[in-house]
PDB file of N, CA, C and O in Angstrom:
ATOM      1  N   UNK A   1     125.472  80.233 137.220  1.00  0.00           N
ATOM      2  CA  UNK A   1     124.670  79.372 138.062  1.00  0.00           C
ATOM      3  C   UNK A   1     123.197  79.670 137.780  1.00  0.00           C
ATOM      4  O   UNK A   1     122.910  80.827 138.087  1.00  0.00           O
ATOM      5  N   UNK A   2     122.184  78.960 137.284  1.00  0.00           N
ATOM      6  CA  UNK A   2     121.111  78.859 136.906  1.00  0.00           C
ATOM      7  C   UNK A   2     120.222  78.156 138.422  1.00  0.00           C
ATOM      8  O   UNK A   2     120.545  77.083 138.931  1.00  0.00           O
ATOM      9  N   UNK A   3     119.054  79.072 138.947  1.00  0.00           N
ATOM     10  CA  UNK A   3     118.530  78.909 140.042  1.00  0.00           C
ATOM     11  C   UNK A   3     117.073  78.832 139.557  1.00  0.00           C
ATOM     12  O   UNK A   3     116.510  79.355 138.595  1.00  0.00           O
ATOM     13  N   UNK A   4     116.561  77.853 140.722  1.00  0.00           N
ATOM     14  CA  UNK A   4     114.897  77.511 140.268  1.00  0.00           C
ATOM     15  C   UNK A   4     114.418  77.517 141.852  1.00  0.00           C
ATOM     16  O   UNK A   4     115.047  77.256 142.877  1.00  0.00           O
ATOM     17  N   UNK A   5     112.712  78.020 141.580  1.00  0.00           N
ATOM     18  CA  UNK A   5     112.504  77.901 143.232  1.00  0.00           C
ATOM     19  C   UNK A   5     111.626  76.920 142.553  1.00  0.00           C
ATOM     20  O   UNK A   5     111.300  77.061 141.375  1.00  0.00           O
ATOM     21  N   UNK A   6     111.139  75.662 143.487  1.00  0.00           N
ATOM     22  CA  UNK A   6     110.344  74.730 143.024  1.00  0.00           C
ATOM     23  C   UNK A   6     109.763  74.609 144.138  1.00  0.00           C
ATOM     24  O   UNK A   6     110.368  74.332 145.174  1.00  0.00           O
ATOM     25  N   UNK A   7     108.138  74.860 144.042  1.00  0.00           N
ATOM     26  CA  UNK A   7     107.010  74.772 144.629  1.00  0.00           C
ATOM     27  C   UNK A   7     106.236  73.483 144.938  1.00  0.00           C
ATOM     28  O   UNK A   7     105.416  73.047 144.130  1.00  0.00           O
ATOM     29  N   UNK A   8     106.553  72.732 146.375  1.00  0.00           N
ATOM     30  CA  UNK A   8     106.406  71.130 145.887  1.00  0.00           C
ATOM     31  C   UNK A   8     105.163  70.812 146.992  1.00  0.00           C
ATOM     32  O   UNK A   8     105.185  71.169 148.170  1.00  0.00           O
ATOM     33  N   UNK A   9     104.051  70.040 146.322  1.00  0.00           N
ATOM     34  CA  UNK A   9     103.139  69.519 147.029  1.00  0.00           C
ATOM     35  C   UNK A   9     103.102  67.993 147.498  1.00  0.00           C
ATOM     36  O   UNK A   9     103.074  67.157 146.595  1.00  0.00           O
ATOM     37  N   UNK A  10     103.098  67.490 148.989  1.00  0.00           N
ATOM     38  CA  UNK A  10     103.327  67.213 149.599  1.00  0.00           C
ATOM     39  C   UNK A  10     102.446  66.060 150.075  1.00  0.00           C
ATOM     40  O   UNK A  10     101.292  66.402 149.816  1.00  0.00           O
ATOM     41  N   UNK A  11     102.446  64.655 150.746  1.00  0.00           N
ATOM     42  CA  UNK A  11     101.432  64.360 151.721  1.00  0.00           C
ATOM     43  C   UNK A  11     102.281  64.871 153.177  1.00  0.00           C
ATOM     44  O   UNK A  11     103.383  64.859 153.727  1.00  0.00           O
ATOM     45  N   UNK A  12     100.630  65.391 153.347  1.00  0.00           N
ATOM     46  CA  UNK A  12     101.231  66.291 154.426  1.00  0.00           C
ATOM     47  C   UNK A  12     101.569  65.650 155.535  1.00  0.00           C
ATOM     48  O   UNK A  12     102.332  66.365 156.184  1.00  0.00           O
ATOM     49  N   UNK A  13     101.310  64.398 156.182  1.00  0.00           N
ATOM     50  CA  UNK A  13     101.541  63.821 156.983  1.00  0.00           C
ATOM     51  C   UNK A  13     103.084  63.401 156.897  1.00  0.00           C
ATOM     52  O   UNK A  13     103.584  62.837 157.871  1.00  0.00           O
ATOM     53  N   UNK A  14     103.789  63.639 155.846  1.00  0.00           N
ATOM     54  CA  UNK A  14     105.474  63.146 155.712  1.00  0.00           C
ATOM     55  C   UNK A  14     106.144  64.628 155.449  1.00  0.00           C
ATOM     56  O   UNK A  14     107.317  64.542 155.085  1.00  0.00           O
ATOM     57  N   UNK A  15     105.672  65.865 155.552  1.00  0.00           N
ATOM     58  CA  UNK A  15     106.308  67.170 155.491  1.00  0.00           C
ATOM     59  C   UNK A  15     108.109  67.303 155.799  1.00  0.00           C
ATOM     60  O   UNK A  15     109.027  67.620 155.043  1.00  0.00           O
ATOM     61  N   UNK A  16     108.086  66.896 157.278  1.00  0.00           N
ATOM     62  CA  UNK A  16     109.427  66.946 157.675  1.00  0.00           C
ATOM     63  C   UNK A  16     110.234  65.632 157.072  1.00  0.00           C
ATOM     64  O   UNK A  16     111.438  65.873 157.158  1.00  0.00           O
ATOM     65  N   UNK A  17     110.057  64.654 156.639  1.00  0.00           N
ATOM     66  CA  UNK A  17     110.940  63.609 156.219  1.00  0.00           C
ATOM     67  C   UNK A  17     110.602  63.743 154.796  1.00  0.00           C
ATOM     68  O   UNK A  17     111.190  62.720 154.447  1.00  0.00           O
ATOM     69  N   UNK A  18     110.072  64.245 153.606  1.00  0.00           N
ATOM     70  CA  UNK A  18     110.201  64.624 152.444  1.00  0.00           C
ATOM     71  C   UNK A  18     111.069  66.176 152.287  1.00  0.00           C
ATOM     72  O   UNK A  18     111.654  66.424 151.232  1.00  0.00           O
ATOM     73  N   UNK A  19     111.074  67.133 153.411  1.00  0.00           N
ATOM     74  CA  UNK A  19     112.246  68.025 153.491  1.00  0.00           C
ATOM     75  C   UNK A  19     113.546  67.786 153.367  1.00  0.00           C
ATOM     76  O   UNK A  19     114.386  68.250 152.596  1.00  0.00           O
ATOM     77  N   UNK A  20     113.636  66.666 154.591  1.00  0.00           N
ATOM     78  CA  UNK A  20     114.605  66.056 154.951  1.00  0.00           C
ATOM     79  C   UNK A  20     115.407  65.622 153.719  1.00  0.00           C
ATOM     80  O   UNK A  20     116.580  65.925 153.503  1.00  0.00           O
ATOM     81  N   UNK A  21     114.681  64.935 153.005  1.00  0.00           N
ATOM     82  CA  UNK A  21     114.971  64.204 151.661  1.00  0.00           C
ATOM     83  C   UNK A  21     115.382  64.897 150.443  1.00  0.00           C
ATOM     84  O   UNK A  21     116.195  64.372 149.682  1.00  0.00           O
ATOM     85  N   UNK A  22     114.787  66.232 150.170  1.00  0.00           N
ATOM     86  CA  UNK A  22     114.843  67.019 149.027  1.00  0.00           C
ATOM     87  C   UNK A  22     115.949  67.547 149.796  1.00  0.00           C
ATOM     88  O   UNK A  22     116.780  66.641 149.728  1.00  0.00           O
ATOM     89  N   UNK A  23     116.513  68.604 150.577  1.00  0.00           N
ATOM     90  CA  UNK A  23     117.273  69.032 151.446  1.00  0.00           C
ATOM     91  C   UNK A  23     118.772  68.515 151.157  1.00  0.00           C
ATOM     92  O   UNK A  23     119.670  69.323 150.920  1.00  0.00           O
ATOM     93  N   UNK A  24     119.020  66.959 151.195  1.00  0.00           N
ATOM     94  CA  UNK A  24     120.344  65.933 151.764  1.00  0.00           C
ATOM     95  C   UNK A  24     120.401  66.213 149.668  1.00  0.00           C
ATOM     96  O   UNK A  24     121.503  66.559 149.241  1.00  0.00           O
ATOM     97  N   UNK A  25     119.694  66.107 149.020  1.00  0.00           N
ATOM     98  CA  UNK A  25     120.396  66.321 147.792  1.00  0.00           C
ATOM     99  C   UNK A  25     121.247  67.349 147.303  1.00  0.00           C
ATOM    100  O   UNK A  25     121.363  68.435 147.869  1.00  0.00           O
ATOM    101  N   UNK A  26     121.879  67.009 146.202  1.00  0.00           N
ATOM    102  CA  UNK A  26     123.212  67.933 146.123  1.00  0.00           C
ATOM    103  C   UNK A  26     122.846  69.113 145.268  1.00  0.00           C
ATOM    104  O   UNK A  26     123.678  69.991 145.498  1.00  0.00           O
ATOM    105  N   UNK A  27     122.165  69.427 144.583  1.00  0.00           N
ATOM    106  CA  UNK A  27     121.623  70.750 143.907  1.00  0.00           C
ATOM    107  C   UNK A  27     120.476  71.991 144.535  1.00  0.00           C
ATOM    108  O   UNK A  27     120.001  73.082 144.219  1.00  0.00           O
ATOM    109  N   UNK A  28     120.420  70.802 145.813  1.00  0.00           N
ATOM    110  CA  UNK A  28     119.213  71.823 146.812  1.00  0.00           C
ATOM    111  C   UNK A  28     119.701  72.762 147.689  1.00  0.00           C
ATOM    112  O   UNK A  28     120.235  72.255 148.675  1.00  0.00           O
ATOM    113  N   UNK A  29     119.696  74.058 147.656  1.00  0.00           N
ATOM    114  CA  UNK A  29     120.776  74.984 148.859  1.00  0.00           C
ATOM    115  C   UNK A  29     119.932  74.790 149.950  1.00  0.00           C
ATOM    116  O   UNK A  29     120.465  74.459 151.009  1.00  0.00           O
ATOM    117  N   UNK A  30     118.270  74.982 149.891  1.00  0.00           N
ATOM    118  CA  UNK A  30     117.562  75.005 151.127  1.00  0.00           C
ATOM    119  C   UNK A  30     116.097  74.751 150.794  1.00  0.00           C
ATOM    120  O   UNK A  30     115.627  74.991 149.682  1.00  0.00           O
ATOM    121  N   UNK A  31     115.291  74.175 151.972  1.00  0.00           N
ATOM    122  CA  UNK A  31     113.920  73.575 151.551  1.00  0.00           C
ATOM    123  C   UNK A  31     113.196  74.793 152.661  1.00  0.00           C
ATOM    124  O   UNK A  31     113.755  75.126 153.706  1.00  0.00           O
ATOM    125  N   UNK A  32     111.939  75.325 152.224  1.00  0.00           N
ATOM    126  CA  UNK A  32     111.387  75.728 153.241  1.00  0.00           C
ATOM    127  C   UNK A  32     110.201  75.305 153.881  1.00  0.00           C
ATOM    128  O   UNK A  32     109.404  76.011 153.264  1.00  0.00           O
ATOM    129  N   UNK A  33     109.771  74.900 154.379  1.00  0.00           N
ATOM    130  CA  UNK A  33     108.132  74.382 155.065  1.00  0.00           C
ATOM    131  C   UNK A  33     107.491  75.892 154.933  1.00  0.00           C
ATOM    132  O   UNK A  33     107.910  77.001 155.265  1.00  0.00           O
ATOM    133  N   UNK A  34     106.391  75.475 154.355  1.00  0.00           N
ATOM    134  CA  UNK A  34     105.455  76.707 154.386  1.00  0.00           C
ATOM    135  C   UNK A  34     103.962  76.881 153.948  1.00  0.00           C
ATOM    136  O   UNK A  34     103.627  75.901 153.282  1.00  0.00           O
ATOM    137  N   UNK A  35     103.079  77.675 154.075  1.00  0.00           N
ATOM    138  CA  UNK A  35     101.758  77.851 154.450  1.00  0.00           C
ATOM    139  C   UNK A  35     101.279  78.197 152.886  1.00  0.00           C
ATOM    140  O   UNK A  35     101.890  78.816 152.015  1.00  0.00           O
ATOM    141  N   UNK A  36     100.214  77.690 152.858  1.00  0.00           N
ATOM    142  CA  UNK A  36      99.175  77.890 151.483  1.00  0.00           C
ATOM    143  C   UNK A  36      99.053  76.780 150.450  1.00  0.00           C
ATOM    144  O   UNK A  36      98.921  75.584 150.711  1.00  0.00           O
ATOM    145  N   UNK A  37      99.099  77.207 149.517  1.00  0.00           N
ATOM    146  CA  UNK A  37      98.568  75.896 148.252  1.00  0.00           C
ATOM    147  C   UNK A  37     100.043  75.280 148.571  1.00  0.00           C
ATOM    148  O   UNK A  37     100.124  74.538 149.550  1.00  0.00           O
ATOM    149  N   UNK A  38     100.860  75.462 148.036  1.00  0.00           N
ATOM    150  CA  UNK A  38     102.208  74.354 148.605  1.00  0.00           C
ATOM    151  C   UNK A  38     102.792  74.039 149.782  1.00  0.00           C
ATOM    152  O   UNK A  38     102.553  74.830 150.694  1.00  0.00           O
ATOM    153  N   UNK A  39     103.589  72.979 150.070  1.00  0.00           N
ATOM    154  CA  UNK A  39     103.747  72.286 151.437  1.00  0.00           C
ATOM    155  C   UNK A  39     105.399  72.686 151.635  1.00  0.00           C
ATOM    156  O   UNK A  39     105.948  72.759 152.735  1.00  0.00           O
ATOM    157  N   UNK A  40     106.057  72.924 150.334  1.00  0.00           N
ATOM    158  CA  UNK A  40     107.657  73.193 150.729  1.00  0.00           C
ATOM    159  C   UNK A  40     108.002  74.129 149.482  1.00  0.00           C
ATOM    160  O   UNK A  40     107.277  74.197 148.489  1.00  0.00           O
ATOM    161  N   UNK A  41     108.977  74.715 149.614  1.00  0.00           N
ATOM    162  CA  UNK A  41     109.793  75.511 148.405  1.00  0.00           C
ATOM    163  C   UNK A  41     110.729  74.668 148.697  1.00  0.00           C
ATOM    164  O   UNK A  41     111.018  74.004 149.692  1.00  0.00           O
ATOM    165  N   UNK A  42     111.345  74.870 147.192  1.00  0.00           N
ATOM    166  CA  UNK A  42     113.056  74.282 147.535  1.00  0.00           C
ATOM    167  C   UNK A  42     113.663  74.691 146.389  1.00  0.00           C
ATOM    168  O   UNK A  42     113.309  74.514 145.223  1.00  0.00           O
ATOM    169  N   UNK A  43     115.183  75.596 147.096  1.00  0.00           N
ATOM    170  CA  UNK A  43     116.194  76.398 146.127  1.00  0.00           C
ATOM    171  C   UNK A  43     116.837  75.193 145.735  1.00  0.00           C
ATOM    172  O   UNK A  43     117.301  74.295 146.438  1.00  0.00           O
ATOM    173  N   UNK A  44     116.769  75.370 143.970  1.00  0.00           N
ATOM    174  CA  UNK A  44     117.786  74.568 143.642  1.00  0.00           C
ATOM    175  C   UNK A  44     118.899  74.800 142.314  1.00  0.00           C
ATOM    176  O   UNK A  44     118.508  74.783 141.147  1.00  0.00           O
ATOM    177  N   UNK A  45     120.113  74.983 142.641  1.00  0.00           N
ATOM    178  CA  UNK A  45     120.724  75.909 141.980  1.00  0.00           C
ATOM    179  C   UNK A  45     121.972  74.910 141.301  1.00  0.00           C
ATOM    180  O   UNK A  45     122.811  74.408 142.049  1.00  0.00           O
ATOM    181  N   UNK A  46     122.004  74.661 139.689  1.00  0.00           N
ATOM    182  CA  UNK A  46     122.747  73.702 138.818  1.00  0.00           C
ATOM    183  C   UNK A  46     123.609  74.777 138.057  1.00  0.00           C
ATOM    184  O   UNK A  46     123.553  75.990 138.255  1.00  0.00           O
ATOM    185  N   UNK A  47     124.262  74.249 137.323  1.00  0.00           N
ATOM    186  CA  UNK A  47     125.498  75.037 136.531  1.00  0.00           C
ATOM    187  C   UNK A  47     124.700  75.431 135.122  1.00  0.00           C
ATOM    188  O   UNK A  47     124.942  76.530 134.624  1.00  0.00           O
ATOM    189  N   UNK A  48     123.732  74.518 134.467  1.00  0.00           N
ATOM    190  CA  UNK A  48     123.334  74.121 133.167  1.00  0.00           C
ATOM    191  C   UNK A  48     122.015  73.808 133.059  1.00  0.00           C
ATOM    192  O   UNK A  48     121.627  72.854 133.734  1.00  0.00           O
ATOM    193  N   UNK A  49     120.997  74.557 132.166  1.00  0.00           N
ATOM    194  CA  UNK A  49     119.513  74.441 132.106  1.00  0.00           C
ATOM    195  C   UNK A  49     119.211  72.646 132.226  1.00  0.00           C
ATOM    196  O   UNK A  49     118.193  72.150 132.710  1.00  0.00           O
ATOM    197  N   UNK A  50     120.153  72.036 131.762  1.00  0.00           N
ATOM    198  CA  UNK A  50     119.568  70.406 131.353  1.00  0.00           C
ATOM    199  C   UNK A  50     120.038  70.095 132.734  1.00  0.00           C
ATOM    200  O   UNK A  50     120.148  68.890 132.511  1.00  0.00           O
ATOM    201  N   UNK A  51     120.223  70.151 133.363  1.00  0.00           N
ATOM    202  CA  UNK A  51     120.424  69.810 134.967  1.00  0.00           C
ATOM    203  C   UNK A  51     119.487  69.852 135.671  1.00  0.00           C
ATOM    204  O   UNK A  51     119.531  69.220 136.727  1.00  0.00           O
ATOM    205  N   UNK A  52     118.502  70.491 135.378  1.00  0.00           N
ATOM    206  CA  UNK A  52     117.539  71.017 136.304  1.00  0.00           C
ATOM    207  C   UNK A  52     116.542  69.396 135.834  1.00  0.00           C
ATOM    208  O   UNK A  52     116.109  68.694 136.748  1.00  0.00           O
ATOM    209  N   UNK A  53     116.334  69.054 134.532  1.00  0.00           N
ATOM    210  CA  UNK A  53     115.653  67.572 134.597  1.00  0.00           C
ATOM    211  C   UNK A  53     116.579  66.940 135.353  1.00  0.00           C
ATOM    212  O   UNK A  53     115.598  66.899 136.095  1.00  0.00           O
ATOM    213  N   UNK A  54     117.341  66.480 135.844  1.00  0.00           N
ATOM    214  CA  UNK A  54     117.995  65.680 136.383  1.00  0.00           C
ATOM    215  C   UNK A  54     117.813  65.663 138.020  1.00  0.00           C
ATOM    216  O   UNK A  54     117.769  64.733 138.826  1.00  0.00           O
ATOM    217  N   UNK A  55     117.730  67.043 138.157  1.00  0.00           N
ATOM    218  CA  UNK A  55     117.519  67.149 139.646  1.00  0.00           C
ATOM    219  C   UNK A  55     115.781  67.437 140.346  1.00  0.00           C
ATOM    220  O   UNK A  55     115.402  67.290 141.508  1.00  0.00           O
ATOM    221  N   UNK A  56     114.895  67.946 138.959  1.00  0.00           N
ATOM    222  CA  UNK A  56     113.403  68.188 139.810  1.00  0.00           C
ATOM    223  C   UNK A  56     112.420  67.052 139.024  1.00  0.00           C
ATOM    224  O   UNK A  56     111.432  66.686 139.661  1.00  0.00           O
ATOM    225  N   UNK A  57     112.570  66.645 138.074  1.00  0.00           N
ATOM    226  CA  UNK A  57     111.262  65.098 137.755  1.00  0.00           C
ATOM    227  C   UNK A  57     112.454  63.937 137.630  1.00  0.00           C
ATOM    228  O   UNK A  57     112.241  62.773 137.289  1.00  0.00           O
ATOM    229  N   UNK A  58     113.674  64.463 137.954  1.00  0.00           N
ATOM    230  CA  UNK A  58     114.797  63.181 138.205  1.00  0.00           C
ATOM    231  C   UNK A  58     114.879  62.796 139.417  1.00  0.00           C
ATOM    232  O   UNK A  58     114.777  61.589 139.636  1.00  0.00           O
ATOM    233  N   UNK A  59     115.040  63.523 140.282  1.00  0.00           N
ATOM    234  CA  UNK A  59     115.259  63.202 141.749  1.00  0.00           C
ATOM    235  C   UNK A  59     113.476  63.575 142.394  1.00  0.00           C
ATOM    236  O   UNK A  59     112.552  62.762 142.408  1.00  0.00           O
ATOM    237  N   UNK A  60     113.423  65.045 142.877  1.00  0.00           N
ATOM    238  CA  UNK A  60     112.990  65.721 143.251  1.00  0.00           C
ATOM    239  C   UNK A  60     111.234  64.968 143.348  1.00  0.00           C
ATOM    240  O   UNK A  60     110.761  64.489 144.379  1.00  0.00           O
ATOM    241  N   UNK A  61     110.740  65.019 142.416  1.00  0.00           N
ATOM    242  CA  UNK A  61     109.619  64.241 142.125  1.00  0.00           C
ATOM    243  C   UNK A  61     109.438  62.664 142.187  1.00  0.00           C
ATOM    244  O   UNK A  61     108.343  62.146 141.971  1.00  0.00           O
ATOM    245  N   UNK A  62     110.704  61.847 142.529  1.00  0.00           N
ATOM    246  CA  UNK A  62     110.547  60.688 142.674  1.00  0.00           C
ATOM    247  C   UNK A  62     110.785  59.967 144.448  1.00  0.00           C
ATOM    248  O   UNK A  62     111.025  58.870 144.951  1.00  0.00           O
ATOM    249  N   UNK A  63     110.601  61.006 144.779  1.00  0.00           N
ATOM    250  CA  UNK A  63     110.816  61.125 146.177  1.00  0.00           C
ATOM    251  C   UNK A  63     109.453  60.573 146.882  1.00  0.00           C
ATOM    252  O   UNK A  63     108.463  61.280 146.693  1.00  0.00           O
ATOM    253  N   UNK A  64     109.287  59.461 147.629  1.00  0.00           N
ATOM    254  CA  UNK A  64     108.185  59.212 147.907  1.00  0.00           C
ATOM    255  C   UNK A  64     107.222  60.484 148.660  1.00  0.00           C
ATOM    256  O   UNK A  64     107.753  61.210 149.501  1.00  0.00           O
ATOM    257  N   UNK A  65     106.049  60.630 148.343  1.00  0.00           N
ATOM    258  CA  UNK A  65     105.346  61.608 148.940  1.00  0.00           C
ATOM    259  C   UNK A  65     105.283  62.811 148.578  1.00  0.00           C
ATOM    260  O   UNK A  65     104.792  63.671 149.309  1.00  0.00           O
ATOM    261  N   UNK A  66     105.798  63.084 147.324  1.00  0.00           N
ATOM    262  CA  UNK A  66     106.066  64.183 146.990  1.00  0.00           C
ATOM    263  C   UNK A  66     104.620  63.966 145.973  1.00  0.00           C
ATOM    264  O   UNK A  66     104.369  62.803 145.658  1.00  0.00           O
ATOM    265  N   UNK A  67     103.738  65.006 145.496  1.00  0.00           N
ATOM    266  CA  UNK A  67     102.563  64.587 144.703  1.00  0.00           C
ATOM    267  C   UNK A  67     102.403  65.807 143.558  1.00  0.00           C
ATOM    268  O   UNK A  67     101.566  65.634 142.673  1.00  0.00           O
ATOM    269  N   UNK A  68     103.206  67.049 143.570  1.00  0.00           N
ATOM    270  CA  UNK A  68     103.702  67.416 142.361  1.00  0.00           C
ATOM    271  C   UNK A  68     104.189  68.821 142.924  1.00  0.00           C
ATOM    272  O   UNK A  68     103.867  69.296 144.013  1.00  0.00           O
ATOM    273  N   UNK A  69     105.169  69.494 141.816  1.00  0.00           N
ATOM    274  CA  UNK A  69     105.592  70.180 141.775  1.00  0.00           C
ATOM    275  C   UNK A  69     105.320  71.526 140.854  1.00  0.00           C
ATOM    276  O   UNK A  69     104.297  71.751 140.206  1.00  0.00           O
ATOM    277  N   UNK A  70     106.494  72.367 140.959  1.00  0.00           N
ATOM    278  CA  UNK A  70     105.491  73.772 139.950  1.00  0.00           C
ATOM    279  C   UNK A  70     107.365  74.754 139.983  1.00  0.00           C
ATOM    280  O   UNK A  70     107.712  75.479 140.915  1.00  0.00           O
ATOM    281  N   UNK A  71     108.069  74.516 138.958  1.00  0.00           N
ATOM    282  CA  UNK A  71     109.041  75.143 138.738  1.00  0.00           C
ATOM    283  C   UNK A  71     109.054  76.366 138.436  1.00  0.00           C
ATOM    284  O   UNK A  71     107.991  76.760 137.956  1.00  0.00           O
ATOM    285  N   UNK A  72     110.189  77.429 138.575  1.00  0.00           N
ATOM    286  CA  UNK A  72     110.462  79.163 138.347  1.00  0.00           C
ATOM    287  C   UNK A  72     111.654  79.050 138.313  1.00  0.00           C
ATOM    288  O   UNK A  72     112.306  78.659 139.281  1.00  0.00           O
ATOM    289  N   UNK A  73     112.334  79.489 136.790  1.00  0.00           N
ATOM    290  CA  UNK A  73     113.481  79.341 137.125  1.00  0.00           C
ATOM    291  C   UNK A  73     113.565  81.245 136.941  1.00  0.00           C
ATOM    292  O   UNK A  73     112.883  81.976 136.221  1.00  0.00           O
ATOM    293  N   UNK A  74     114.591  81.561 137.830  1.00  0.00           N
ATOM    294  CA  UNK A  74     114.941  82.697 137.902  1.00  0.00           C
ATOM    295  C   UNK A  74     115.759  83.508 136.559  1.00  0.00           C
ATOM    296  O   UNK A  74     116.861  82.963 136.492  1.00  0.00           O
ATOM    297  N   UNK A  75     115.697  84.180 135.881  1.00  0.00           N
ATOM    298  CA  UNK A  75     116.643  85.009 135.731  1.00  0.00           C
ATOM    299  C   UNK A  75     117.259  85.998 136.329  1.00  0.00           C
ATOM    300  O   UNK A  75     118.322  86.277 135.775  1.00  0.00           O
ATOM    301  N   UNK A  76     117.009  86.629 137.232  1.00  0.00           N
ATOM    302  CA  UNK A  76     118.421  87.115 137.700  1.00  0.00           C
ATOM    303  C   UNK A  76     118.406  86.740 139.603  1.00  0.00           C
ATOM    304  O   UNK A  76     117.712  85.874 140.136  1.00  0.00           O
ATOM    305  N   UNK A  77     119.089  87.402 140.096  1.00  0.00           N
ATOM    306  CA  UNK A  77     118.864  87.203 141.329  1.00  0.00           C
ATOM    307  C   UNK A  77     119.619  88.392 141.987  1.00  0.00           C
ATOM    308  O   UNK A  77     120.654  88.886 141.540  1.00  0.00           O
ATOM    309  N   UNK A  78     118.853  88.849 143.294  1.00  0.00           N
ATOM    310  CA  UNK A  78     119.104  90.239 143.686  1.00  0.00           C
ATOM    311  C   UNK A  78     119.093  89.818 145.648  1.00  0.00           C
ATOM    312  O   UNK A  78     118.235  89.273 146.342  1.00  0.00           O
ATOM    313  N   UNK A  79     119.835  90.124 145.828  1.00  0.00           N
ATOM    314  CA  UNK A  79     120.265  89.816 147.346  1.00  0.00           C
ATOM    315  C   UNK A  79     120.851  90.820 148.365  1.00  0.00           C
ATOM    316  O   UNK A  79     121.498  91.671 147.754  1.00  0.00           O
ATOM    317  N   UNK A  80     120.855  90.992 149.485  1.00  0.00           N
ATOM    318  CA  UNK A  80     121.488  92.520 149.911  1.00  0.00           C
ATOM    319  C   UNK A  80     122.758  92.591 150.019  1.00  0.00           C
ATOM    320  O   UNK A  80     123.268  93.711 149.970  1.00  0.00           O
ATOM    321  N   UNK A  81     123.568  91.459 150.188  1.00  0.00           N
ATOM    322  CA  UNK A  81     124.919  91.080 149.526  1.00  0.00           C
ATOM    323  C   UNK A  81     125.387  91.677 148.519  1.00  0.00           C
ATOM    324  O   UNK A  81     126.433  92.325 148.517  1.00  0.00           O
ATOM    325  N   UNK A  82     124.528  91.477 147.430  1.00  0.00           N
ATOM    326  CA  UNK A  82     125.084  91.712 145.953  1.00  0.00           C
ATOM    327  C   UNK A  82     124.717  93.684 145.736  1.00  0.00           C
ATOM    328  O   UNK A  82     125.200  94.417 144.872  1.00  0.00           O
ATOM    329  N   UNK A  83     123.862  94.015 146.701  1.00  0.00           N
ATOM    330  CA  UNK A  83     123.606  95.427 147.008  1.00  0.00           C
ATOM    331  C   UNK A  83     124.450  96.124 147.727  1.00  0.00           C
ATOM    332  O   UNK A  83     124.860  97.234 147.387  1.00  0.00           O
ATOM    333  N   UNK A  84     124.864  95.370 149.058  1.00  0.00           N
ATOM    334  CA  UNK A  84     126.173  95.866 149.838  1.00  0.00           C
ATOM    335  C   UNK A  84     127.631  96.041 148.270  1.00  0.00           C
ATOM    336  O   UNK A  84     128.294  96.977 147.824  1.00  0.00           O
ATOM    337  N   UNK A  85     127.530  94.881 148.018  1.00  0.00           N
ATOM    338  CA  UNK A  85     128.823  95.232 147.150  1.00  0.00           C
ATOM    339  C   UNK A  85     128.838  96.225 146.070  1.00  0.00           C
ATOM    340  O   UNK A  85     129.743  97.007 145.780  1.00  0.00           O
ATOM    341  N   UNK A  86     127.558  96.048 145.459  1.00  0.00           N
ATOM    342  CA  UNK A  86     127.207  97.183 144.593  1.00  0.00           C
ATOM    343  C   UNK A  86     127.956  98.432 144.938  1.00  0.00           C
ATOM    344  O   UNK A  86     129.030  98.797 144.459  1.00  0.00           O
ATOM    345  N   UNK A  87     127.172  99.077 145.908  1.00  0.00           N
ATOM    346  CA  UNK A  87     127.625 100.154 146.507  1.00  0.00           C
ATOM    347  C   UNK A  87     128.670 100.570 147.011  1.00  0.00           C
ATOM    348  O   UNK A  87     128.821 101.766 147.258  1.00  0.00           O
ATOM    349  N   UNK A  88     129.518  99.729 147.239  1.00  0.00           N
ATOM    350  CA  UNK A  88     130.538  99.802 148.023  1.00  0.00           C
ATOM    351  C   UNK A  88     131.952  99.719 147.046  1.00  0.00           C
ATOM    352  O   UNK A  88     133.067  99.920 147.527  1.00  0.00           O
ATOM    353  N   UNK A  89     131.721  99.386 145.575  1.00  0.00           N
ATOM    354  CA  UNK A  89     132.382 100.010 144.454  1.00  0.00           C
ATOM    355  C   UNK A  89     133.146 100.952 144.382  1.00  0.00           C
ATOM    356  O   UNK A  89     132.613 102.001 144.019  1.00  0.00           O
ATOM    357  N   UNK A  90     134.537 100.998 144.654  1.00  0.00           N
ATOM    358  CA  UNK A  90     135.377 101.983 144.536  1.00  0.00           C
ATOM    359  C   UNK A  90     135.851 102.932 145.693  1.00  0.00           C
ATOM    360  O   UNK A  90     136.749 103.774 145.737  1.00  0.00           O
ATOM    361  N   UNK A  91     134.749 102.413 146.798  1.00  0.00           N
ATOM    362  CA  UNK A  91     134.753 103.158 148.309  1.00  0.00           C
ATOM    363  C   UNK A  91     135.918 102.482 148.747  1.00  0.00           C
ATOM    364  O   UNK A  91     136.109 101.267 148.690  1.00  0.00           O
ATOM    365  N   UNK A  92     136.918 103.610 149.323  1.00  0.00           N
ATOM    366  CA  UNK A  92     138.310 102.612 150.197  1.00  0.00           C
ATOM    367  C   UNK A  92     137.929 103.200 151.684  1.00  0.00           C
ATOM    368  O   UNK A  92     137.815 104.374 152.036  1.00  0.00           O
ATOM    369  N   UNK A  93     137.749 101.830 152.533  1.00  0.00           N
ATOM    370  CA  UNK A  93     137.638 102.132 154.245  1.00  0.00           C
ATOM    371  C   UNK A  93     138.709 102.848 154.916  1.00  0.00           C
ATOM    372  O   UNK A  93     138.643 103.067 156.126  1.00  0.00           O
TER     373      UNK A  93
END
C-alpha cells in the first residue's frame, strides 16, 4: 500500500464542503482541517504509484475550490500499532 499526505490549498470560505468532498472519495482514509500555509491534509492511500494521478490532479484537484496542492508520498510508515506488535514478538500472555 503506497501512502501520500497531500497538502491542499483551499478557498477558505468552502473549507468544510471541499473536506467533505475529498473525504467521500475512495482512496482518501482521512482529511484534516488545519492551521498555516495549507487549509486541509488528506491521507491518501492506493495499491500502485500510477494511482496516485488518478486520485490527486484526477479527482483531488478537480474538486471545485480546491486552488492547489503539494504531494509526500511516504516511504515507510511507523504507527504505535505496528510498535505494539513489534514488541510483542514471540511474547505468549
Amino acid at each position: 500500500m503506497i501512502t501520500a499526505i497531500v497538502l491542499i490549498k483551499t478557498s477558505v470560505d468552502r473549507i468544510p464542503e471541499i473536506a467533505e468532498s475529498i473525504a467521500a472519495l475512495d482512496s482518501v482514509s482521512e482529511v484534516f482541517s488545519v492551521t498555516g500555509t495549507y487549509d486541509l491534509i488528506a491521507m491518501v492511500r492506493v495499491r500502485q504509484h500510477e494511482d496516485l494521478a488518478e486520485v490527486i490532479p484526477g479527482s483531488i484537484s478537480k474538486i471545485p475550490g480546491v486552488e492547489a496542492t503539494d504531494t509526500h508520498v511516504a516511504f515507510r510508515t511507523y504507527s504505535q500499532h505496528d510498535l505494539e506488535a513489534a514488541f510483542a514478538i514471540g511474547l505468549d500472555n
